[in-house]
C-alpha positions in Angstrom: -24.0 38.9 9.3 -24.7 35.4 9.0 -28.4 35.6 9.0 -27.6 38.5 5.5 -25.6 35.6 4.3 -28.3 32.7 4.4 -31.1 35.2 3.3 -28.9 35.6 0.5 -28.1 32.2 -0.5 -30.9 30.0 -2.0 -31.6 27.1 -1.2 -29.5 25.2 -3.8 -27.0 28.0 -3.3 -23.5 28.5 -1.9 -24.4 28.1 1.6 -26.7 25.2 1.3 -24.0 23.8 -0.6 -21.7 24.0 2.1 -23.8 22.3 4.9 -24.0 19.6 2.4 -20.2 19.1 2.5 -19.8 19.3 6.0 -23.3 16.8 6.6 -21.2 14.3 3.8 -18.1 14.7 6.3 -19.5 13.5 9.4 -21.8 11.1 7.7 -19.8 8.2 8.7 -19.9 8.8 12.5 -23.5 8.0 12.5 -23.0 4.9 12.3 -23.4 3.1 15.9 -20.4 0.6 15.0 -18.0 3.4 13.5 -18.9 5.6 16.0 -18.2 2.8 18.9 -14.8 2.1 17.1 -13.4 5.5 17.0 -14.4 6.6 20.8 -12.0 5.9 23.3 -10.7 3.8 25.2 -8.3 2.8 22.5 -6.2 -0.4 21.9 -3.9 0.6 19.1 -1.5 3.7 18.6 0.3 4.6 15.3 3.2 6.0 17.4 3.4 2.4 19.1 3.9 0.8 16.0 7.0 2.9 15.1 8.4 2.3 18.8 12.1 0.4 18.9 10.3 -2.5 21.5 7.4 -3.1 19.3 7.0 -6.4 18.3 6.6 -7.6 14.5 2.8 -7.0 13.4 0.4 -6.8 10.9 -2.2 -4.2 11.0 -5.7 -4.2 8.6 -7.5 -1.0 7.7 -10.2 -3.3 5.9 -13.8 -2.3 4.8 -16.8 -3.9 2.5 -16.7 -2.4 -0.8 -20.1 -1.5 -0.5 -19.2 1.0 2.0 -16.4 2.2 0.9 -17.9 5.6 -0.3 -19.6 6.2 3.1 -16.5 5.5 5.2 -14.2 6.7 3.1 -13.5 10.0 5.4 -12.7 7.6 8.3 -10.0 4.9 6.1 -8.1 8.3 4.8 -7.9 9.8 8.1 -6.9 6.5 9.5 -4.3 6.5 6.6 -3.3 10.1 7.5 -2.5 9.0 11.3 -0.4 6.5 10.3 1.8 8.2 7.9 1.8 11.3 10.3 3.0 8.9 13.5 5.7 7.4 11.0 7.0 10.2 9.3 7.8 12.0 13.2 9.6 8.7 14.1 12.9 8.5 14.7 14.8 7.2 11.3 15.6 4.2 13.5 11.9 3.2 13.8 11.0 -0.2 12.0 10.4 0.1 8.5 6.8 -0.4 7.0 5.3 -2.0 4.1 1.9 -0.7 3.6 -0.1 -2.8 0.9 -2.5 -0.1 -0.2 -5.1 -2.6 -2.2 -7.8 -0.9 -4.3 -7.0 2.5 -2.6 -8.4 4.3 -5.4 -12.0 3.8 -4.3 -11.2 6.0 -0.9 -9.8 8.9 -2.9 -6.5 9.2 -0.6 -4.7 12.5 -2.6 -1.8 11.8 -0.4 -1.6 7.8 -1.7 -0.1 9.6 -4.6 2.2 11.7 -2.9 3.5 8.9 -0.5 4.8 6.7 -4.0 7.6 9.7 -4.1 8.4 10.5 -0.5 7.3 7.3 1.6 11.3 5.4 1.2 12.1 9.0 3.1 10.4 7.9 6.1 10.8 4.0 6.0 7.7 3.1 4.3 7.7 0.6 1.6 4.6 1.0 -0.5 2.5 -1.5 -3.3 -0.3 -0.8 -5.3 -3.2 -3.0 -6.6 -5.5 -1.9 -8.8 -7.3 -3.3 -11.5 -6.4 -0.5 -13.9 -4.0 2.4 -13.9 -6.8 4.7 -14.3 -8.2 3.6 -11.5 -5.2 5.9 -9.9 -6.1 8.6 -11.3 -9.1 9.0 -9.0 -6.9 9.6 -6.0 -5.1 13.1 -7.7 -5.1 14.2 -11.7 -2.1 12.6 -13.7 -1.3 10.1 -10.3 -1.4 7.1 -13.2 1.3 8.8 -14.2 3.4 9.4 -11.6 2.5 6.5 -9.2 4.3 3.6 -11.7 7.0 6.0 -12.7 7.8 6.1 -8.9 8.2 2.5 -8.4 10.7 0.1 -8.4 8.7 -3.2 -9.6 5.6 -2.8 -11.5 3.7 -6.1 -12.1 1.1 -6.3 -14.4 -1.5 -10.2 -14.4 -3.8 -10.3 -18.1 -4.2 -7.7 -18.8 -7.5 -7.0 -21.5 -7.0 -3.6 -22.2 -5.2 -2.6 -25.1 -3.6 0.2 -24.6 -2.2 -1.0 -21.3 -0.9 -4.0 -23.1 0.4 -2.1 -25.5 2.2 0.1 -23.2 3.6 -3.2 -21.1 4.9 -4.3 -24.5 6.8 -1.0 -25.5 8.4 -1.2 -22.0 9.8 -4.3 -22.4 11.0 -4.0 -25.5 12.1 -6.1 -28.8 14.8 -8.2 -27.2 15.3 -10.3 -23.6 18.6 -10.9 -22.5 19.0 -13.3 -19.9 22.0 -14.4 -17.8 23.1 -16.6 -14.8 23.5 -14.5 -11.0 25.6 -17.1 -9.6 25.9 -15.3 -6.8 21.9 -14.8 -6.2 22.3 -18.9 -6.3 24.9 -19.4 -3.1 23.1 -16.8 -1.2 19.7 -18.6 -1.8 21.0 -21.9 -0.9 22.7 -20.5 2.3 19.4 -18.6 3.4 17.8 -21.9 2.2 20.1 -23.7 4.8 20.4 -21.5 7.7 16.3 -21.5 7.6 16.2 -25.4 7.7 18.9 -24.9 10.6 17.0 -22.2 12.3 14.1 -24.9 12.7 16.3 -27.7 13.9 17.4 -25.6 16.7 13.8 -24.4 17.4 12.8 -21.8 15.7 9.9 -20.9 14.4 8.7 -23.3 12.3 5.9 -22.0 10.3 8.7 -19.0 9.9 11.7 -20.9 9.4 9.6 -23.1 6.7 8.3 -19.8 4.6 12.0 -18.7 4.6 13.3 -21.7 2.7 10.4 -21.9 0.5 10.8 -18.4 -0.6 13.8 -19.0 -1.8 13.0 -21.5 -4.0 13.0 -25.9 -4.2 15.6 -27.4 -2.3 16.6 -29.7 -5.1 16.4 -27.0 -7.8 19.4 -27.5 -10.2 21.5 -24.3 -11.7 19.5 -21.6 -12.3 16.5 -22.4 -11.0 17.2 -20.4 -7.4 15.0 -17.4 -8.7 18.9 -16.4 -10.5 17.5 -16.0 -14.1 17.4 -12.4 -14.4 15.7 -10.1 -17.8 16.5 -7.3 -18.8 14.9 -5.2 -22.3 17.6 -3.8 -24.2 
């Protein structure tokens, strides 16, 4: 039956076209430094990181730009582990923040997905593209639905005119601003218990990012990071 079926099929027919898919799949095993990274032994687990004695850490899924097409099946499926091991973790695991930079280039469908369902499983999520459009390479309409699914969006010059445009209709004609005195007190006391945490030894590199987060320590009123907008 299969020899009916490739007597069939041309050359530049169906079932040429689907050796072609499955050759572009396992393209990036043939590398010798891929392929050496993803046979065992292993020294990282997704499921460790979601473990309650795990330590705090930071893990990079990082490739050259130049590559990214040809690795591309390896960085999703890397992706897909990771949101698999965390989303059958316990809802006591340790929350994530997953800083997905330039993810459009490795055509993730389920990056857009994960802006809708990832506070479900802990995940905290960010985006950073150049251009919403870029977005919509992951899954048709995710420019859409990726921004309207976050909390914060944050948008650095902008030189297109329809995005500007856009970022000018959403914050609207008129600014109102107020005083949260009580964003103040708690940033001086964070401010002070950071200093403190030092003093007693701490971590200082730690203790010193904690008080300079939340702002000078000679800041005068309203200058705590308390001045608040909001469009009307």
């Amino acid at each position: 039956m299969l020899q009916e079926q490739r007597a069939k099929e041309s050359d530049t027919g169906g079932w040429s076209a689907i050796k072609n898919e499955i050759s572009r799949s396992f393209s990036p095993i043939m590398d010798t430094q891929i392929r050496e990274a993803l046979s065992p032994p292993f020294d990282l687990s997704f499921e460790r990181l979601t473990e309650s004695d795990c330590p705090p850490c930071m893990v990079s899924i990082m490739e050259d730009l130049e590559y990214a097409e040809m690795t591309a099946p390896v960085i999703r499926a890397l992706f897909t582990a990771a949101l698999i091991a965390k989303r059958r973790a316990p809802m006591s695991a340790r929350p994530q923040f997953w800083c997905l930079n330039e993810i459009a280039h490795f055509l993730w469908p389920m990056a857009e997905s994960l802006a809708t369902i990832s506070a479900g499983f802990g995940i905290r999520t960010a985006y950073v593209v150049q251009s919403t459009r870029q977005l919509d390479n992951l899954k048709k309409g995710a420019s859409e639905i990726i921004p309207q699914s976050l909390r914060v969006q944050i948008y650095l010059g902008t030189r297109s005119v329809d995005q500007a445009s856009l970022i000018s209709r959403q914050l609207g004609k008129i600014t109102l601003s107020y005083d949260d005195v009580s964003a103040q007190e708690r940033a001086r006391a964070a401010r002070s218990k950071a200093m403190l945490d030092m003093v007693n030894g701490g971590d200082p590199l730690a203790s010193m990012l904690s008080a300079a987060h939340q702002g000078p320590p000679c800041a005068s009123k309203g200058q705590d990071g308390a001045r608040s907008s909001q469009p009307r």
